[in-house]
N, C-alpha and C positions, 0 to 999 in steps of 0.2 A: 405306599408312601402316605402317610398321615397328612390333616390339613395344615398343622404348624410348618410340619418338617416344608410340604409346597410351597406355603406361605414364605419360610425363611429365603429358599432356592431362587425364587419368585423374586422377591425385596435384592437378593446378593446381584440378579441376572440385571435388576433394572438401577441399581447403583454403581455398576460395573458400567455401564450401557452412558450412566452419565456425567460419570468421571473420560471416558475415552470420549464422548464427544464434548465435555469442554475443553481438555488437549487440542485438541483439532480448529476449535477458536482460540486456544489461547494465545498464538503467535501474535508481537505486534505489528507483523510487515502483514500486509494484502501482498500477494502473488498471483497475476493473472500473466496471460501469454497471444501472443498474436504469430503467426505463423508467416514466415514471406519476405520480403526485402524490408531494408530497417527504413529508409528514409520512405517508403509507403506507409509504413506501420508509428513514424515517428509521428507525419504528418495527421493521420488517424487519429491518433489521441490528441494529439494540440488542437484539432478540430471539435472534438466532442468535448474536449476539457471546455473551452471556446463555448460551444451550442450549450451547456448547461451551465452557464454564466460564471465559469472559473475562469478567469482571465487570467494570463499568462504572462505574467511580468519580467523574466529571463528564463535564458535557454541556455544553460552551463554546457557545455563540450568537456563533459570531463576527460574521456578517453584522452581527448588532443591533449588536455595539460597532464596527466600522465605519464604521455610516449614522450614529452623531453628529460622524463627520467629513465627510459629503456638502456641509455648505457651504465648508467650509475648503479641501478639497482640490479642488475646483471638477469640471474634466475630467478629474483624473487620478483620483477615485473608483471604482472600481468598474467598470473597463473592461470586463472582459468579460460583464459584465450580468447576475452571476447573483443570482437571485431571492430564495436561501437560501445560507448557508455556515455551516454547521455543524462540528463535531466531536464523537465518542464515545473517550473517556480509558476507555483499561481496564488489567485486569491478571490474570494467572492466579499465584495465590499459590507452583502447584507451579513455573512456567514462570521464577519472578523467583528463587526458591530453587536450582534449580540452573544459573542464568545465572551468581550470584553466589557459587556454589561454583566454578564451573568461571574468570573474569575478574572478578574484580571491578567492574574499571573498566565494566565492560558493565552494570550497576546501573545506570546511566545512562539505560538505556532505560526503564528502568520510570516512572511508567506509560506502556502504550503509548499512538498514539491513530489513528482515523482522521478524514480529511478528509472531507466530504458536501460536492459544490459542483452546485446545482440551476438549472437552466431551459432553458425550451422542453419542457417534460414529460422532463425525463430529468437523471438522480440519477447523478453522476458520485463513483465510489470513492476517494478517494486514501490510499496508505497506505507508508509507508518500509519497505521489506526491510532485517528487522535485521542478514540475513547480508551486505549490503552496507555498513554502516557499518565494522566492522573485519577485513575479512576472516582476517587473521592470526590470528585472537582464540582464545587455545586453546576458548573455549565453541561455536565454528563449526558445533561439529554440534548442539548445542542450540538453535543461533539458526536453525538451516535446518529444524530438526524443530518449532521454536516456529512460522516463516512459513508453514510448508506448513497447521500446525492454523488460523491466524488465516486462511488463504486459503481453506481450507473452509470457515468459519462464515460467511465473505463469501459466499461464490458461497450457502452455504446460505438464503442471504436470496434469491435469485433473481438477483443479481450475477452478471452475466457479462462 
């Protein structure tokens, strides 16, 4: 093999390499998961949301408003079977102030929240990456420096 021909092989191997790992980021949900009963694992995260100054402004039950449509909606109810569906609404007062210094329109996001969807013993995370919503957003590096803190307080719960 010649030096072009390695060269090219070389160049195809490492743009191949980083196109599939930005697939891999490009989702805009976070997915983390905790293993165990729900209301241990709900508690958990409301706690480290809490400990790293996301304070938690409601706590939607969605499952419960849901299951009073279990008779109407027949089989299309609740396909994939889960046990609980919850969410935690929060907000960090420094994090909304300079969202809204820096875009306005990104005020939008406030309050945050996440998704909790349970069963089979395992407490699945769901949570929107705000740097994904507008990437152009002159506050881009607020909203990457806001995801990275709301991603620690997650895993801080034992999320992984």
């Amino acid at each position: 093999m010649n030096n072009l021909t390695h060269f090219k092989s070389k160049l195809l191997i490492l743009v191949f390499s980083l196109f599939f790992a930005s697939l891999a980021q490009a989702s805009p949900v976070m997915k983390l998961q905790l293993k165990g009963d729900f209301d241990f694992n709900y508690d958990q995260v409301r706690q480290a949301l809490e400990d790293h100054r996301f304070f938690v402004v409601f706590e939607p039950n969605i499952g419960n408003s849901l299951s009073h449509f279990k008779e109407r909606w027949g089989d299309d109810y609740n396909r994939h079977g889960y046990a609980e569906i919850r969410s935690l609404v929060f907000c960090n007062p420094w994090y909304a102030n300079q969202v809204v210094n820096k875009d306005p329109e990104m005020a939008a996001l406030c309050p945050l929240s996440v998704t909790l969807l349970h069963k089979n013993e395992t407490t699945q995370l769901m949570f929107l990456r705000p740097s994904k919503i507008h990437p152009e957003s002159p506050a881009q590096e607020i909203l990457k420096e806001l995801e990275a803190d709301i991603e620690k307080a997650l895993k801080a719960s034992g999320a992984e």
